[in-house]
Backbone atoms as SQL, in Angstrom:
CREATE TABLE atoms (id INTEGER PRIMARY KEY, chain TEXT, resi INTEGER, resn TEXT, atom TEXT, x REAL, y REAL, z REAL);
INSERT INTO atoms VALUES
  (1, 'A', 1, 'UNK', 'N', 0.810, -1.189, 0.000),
  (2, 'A', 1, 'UNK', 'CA', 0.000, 0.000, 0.000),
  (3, 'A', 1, 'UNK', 'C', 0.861, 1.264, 0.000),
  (4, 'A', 2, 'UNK', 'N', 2.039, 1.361, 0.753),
  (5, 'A', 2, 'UNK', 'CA', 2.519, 2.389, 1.077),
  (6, 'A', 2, 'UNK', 'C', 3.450, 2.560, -0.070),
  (7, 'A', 3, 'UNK', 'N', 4.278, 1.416, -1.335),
  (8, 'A', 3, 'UNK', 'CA', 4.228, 1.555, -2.456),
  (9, 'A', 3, 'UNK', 'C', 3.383, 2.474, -3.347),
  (10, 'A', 4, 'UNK', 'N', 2.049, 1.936, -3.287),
  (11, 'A', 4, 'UNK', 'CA', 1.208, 2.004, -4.543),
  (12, 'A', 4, 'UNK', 'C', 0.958, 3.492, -4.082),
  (13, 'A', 5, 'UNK', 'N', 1.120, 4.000, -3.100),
  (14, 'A', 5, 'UNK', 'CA', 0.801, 5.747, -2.734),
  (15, 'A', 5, 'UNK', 'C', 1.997, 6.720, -3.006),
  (16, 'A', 6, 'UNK', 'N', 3.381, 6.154, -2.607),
  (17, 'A', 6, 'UNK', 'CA', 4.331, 7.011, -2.940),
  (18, 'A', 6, 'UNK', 'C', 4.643, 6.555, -4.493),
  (19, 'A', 7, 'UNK', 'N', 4.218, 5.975, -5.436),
  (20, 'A', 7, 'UNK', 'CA', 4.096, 5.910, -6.702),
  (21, 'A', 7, 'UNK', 'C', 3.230, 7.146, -7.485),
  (22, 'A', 8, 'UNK', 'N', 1.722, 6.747, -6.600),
  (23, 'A', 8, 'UNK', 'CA', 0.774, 7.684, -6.826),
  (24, 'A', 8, 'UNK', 'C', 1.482, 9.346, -6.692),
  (25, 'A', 9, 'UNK', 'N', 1.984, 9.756, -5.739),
  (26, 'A', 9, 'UNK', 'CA', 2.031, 10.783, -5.251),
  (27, 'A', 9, 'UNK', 'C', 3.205, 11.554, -6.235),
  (28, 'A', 10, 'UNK', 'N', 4.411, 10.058, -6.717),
  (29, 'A', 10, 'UNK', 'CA', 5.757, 10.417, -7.411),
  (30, 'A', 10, 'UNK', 'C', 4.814, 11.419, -8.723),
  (31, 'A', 11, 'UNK', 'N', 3.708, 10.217, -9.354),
  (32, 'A', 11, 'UNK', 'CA', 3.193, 10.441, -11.234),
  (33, 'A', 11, 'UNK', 'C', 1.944, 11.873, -10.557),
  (34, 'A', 12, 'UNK', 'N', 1.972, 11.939, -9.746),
  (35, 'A', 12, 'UNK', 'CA', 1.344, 13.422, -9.344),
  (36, 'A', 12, 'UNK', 'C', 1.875, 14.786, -9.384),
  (37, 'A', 13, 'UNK', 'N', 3.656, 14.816, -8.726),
  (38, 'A', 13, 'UNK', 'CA', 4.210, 15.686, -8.509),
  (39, 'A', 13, 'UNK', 'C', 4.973, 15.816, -9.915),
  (40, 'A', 14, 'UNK', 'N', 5.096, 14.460, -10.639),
  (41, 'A', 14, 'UNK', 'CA', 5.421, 14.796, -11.759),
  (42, 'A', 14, 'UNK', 'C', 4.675, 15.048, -13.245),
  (43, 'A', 15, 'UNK', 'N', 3.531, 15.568, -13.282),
  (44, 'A', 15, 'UNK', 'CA', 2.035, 15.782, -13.646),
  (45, 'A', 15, 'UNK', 'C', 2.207, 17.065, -13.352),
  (46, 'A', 16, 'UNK', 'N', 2.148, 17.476, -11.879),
  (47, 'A', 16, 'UNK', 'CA', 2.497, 19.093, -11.553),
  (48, 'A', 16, 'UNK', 'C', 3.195, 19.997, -12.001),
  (49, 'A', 17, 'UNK', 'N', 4.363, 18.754, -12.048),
  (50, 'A', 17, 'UNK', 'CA', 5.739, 19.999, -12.723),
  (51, 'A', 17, 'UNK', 'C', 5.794, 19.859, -14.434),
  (52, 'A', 18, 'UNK', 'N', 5.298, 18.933, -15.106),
  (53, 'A', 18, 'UNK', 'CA', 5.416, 19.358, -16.041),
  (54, 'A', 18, 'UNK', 'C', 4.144, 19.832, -16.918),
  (55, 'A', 19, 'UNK', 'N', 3.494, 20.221, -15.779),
  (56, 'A', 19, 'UNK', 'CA', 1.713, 21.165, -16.294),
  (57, 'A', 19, 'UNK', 'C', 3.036, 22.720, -16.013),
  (58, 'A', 20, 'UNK', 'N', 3.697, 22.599, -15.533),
  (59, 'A', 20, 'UNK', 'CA', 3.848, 23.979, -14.820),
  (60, 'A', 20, 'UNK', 'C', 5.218, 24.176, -16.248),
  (61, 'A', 21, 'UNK', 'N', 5.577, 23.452, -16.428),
  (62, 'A', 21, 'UNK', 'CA', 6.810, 23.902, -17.321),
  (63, 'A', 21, 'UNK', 'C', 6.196, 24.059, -18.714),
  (64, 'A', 22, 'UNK', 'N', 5.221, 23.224, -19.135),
  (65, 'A', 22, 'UNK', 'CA', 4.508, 23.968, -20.556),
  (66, 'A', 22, 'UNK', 'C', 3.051, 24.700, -20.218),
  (67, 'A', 23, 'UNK', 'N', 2.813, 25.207, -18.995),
  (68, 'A', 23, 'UNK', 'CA', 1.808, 26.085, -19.209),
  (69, 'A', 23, 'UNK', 'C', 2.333, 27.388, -18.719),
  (70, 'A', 24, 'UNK', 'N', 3.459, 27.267, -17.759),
  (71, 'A', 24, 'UNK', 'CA', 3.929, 28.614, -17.295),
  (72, 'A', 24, 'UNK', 'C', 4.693, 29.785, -18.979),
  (73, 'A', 25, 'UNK', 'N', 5.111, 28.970, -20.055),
  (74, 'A', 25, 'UNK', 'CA', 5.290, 29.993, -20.915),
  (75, 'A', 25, 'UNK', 'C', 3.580, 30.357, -21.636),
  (76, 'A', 26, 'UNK', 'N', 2.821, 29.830, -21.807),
  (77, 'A', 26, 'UNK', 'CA', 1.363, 29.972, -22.070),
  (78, 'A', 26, 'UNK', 'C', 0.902, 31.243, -21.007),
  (79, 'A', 27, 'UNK', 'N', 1.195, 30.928, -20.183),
  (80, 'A', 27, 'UNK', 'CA', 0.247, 31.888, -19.214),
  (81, 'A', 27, 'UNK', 'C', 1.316, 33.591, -19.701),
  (82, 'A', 28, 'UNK', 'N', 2.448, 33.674, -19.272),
  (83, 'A', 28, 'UNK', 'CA', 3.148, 34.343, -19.936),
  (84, 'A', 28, 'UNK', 'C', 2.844, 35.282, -21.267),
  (85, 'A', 29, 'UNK', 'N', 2.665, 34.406, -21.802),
  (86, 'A', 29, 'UNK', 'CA', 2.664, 34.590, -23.171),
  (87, 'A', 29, 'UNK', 'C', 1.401, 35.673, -23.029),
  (88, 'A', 30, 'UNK', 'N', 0.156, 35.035, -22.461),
  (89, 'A', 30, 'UNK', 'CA', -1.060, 36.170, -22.517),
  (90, 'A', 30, 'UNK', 'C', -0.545, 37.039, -21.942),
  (91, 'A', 31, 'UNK', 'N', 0.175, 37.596, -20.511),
  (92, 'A', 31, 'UNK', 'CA', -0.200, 38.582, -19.710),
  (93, 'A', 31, 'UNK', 'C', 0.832, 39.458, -20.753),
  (94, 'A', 32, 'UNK', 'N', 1.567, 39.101, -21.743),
  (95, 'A', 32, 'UNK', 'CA', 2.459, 39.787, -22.603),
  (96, 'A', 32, 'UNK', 'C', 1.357, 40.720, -23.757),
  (97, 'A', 33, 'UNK', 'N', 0.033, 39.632, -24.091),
  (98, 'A', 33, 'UNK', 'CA', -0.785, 40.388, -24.937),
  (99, 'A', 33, 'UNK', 'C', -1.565, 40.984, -24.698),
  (100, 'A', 34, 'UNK', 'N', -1.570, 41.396, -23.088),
  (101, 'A', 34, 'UNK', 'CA', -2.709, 42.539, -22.507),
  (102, 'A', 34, 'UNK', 'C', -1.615, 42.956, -22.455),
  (103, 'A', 35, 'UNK', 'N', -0.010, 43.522, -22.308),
  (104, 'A', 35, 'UNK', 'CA', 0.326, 44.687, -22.157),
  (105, 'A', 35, 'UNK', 'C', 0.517, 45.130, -24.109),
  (106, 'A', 36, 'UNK', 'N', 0.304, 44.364, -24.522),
  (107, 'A', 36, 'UNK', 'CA', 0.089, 44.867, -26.145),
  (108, 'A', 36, 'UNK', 'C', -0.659, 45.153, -26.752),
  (109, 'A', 37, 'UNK', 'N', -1.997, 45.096, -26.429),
  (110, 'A', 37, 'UNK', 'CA', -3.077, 44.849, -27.396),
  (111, 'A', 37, 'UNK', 'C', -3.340, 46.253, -27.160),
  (112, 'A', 38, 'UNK', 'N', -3.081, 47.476, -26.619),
  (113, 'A', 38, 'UNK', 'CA', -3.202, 49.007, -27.368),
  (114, 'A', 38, 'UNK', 'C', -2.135, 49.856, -27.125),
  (115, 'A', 39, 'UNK', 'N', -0.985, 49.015, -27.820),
  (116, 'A', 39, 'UNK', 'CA', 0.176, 49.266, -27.877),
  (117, 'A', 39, 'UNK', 'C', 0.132, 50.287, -29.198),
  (118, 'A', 40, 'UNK', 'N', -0.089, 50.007, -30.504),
  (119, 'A', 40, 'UNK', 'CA', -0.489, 50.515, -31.573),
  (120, 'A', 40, 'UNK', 'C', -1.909, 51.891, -31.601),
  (121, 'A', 41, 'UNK', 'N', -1.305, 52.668, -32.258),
  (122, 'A', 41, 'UNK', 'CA', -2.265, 53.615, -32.691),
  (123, 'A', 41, 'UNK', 'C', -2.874, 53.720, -34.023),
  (124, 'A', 42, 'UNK', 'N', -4.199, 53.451, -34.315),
  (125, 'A', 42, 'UNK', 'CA', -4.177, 53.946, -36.053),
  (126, 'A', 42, 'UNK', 'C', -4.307, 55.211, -36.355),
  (127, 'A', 43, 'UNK', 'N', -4.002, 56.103, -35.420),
  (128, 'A', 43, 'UNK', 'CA', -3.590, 57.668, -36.376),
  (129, 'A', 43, 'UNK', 'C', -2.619, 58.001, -35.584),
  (130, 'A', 44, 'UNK', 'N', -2.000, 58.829, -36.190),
  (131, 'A', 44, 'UNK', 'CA', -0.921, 59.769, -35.289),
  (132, 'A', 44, 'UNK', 'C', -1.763, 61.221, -35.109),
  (133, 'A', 45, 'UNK', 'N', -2.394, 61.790, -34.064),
  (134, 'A', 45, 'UNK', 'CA', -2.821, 63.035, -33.825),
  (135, 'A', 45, 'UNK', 'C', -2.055, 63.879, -32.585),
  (136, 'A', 46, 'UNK', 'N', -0.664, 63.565, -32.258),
  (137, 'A', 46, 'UNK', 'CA', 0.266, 64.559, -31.929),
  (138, 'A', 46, 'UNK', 'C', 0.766, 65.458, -32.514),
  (139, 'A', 47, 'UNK', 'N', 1.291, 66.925, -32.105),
  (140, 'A', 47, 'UNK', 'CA', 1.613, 67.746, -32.931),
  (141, 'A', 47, 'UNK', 'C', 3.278, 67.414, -33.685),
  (142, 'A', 48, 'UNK', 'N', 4.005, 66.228, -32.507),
  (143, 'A', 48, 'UNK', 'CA', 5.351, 66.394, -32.785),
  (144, 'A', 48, 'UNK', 'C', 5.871, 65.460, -34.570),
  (145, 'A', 49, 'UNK', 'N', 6.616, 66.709, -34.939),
  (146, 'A', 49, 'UNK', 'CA', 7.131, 65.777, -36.135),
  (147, 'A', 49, 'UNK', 'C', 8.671, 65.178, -36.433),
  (148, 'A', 50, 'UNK', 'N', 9.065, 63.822, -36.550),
  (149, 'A', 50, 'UNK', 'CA', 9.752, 63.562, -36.699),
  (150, 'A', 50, 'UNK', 'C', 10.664, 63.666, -37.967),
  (151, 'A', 51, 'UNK', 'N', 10.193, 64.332, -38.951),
  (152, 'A', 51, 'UNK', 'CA', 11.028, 64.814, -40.340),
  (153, 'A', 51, 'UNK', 'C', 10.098, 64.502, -41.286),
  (154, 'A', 52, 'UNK', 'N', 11.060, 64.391, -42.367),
  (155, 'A', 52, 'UNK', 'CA', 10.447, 64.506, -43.927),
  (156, 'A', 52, 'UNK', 'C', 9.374, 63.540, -44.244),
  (157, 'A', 53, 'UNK', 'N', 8.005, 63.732, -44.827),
  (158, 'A', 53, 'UNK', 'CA', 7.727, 62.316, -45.047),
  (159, 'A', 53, 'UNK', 'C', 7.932, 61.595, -46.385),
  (160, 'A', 54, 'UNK', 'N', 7.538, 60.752, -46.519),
  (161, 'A', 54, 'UNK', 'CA', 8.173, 59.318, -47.716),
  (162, 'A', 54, 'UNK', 'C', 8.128, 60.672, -48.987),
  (163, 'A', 55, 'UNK', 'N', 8.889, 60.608, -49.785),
  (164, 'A', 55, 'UNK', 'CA', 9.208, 60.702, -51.145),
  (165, 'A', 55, 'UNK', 'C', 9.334, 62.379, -51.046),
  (166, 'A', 56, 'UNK', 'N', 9.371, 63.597, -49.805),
  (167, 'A', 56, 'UNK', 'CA', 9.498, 64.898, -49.566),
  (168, 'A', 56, 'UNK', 'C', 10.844, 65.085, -50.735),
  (169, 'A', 57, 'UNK', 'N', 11.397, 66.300, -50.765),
  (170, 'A', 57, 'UNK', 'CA', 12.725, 66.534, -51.464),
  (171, 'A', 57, 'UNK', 'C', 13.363, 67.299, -50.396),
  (172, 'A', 58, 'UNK', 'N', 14.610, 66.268, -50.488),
  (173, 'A', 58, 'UNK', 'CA', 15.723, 66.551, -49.092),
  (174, 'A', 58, 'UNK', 'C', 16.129, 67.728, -49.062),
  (175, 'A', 59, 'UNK', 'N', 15.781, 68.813, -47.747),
  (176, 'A', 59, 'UNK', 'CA', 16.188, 70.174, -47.859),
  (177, 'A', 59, 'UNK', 'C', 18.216, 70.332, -47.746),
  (178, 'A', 60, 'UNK', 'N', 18.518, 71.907, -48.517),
  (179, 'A', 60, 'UNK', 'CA', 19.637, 71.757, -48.708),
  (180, 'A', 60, 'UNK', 'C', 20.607, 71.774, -47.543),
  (181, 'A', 61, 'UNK', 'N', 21.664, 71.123, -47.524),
  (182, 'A', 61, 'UNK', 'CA', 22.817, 70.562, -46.345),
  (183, 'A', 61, 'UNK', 'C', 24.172, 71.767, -46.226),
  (184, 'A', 62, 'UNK', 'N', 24.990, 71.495, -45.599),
  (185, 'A', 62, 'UNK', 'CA', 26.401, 72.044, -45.863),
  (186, 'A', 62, 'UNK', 'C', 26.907, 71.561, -45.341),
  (187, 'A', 63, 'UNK', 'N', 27.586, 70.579, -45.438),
  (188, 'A', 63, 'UNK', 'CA', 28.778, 69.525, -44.577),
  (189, 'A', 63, 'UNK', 'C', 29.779, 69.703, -45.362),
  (190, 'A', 64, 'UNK', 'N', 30.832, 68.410, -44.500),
  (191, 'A', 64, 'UNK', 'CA', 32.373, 68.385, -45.089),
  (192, 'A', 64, 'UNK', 'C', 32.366, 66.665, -45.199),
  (193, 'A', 65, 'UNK', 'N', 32.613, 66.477, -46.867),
  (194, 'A', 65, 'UNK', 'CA', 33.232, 64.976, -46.768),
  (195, 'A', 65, 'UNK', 'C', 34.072, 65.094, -47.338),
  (196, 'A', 66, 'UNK', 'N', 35.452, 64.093, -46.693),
  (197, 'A', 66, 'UNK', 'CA', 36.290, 63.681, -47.673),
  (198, 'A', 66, 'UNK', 'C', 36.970, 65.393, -47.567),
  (199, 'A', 67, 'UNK', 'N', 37.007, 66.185, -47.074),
  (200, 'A', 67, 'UNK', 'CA', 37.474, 67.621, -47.167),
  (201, 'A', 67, 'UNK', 'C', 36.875, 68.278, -48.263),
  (202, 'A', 68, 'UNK', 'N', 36.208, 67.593, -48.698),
  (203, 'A', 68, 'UNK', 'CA', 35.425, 68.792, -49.798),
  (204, 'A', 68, 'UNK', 'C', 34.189, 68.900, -48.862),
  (205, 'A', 69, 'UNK', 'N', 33.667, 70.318, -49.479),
  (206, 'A', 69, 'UNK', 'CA', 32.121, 70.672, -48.946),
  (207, 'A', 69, 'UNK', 'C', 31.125, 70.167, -50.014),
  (208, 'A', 70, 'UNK', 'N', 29.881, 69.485, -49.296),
  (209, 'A', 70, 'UNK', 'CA', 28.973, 69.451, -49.902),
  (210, 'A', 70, 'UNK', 'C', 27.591, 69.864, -49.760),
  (211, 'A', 71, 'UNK', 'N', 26.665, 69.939, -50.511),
  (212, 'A', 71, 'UNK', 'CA', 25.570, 71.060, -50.153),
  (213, 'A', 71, 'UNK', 'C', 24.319, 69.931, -50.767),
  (214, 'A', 72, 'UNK', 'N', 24.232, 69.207, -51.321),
  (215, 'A', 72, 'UNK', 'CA', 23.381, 67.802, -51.355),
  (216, 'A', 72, 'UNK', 'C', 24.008, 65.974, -51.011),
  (217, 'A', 73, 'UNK', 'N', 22.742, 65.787, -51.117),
  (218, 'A', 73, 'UNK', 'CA', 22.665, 64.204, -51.196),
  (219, 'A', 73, 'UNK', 'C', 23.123, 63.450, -52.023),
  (220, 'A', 74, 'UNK', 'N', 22.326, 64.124, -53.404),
  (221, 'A', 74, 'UNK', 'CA', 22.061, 63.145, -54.434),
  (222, 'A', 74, 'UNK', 'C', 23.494, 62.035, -54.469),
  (223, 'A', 75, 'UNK', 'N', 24.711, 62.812, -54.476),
  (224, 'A', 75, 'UNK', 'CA', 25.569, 61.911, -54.373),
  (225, 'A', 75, 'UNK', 'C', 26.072, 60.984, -54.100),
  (226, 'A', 76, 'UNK', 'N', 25.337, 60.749, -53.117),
  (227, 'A', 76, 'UNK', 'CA', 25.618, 59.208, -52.236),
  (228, 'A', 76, 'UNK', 'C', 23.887, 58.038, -52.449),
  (229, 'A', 77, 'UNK', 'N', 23.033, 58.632, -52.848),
  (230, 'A', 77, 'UNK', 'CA', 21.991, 58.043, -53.130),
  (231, 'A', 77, 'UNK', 'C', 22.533, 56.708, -54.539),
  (232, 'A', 78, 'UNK', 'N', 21.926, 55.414, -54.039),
  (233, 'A', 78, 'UNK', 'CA', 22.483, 54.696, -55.159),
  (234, 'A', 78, 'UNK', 'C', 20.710, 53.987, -55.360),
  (235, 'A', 79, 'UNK', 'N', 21.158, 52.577, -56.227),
  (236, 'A', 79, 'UNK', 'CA', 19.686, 51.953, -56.380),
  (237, 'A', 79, 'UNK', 'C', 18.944, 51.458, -54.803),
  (238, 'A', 80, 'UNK', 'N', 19.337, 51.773, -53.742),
  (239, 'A', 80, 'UNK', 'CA', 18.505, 51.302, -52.468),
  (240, 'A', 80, 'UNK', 'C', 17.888, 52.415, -51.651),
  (241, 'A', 81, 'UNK', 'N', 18.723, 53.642, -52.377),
  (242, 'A', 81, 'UNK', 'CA', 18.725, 55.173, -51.285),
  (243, 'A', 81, 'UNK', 'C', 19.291, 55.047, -50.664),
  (244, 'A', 82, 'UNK', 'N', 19.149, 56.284, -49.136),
  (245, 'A', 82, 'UNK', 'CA', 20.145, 56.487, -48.243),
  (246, 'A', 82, 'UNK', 'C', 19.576, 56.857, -47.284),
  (247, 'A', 83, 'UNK', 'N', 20.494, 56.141, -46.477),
  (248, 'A', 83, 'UNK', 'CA', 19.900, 56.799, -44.982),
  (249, 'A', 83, 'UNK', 'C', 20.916, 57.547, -44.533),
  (250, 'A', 84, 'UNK', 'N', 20.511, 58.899, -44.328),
  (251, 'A', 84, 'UNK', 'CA', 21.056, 60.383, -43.697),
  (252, 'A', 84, 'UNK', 'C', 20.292, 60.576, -41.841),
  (253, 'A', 85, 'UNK', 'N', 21.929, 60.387, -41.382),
  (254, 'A', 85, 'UNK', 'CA', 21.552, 60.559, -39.859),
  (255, 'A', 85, 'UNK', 'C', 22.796, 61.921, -39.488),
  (256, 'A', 86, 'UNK', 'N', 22.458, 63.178, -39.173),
  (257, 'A', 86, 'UNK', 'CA', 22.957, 64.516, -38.074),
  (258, 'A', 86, 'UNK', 'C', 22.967, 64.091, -37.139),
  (259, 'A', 87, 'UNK', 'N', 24.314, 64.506, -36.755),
  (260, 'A', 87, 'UNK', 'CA', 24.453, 64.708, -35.307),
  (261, 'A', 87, 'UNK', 'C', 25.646, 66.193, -35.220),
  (262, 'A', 88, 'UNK', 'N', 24.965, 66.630, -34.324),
  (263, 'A', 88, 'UNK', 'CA', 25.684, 67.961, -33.918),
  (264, 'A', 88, 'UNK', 'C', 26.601, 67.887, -32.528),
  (265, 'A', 89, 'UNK', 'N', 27.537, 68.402, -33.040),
  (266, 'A', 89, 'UNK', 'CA', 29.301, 67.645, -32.399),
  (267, 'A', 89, 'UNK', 'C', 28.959, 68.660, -30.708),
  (268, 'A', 90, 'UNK', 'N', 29.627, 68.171, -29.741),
  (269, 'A', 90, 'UNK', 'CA', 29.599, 68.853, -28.742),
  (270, 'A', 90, 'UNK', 'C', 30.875, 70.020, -28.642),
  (271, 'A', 91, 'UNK', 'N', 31.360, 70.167, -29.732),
  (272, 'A', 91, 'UNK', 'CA', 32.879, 71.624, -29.830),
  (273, 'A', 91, 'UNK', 'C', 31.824, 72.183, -31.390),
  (274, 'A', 92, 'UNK', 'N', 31.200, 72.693, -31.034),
  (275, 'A', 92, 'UNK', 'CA', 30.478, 74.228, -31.823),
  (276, 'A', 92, 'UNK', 'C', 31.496, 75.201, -32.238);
């Protein structure tokens, strides 16, 4: 008897733990899609703007490459475009 119970009790605790090892990423997983589900906005109605939008014409520049000055883009634009990132140096 005292077999057939600590058998019972072994396929119990091990029933427990492995309800707990494939449901604990499940449970997870939801409390992840209530902090998402109005994560997304479908409009933007803030005033702030983050730059140009898709296909604008890039206003004119004045940098230094290469020791020459340049005053556009187009130059470095190839068949993929370009991504143009400023940063303003901390010695002004």
């Amino acid at each position: 008897m005292n077999r057939t119970l600590s058998s019972l009790a072994a396929g119990l605790a091990i029933t427990i733990a492995g309800s707990y090892v494939f449901i604990s990423p499940l449970l997870a997983q939801q409390g992840q899609s209530l902090i998402r589900d109005d994560m997304f906005i479908s409009e933007d109605t803030d005033s702030f703007n983050p730059g140009l939008p898709v296909g604008a014409q890039f206003p004119p520049i004045r940098a230094s490459y290469l020791g020459r000055e340049i005053t556009a883009v187009d130059q470095f634009i190839r068949d993929k475009g370009v991504v143009f990132i400023a940063n303003r140096s901390v010695d002004w």
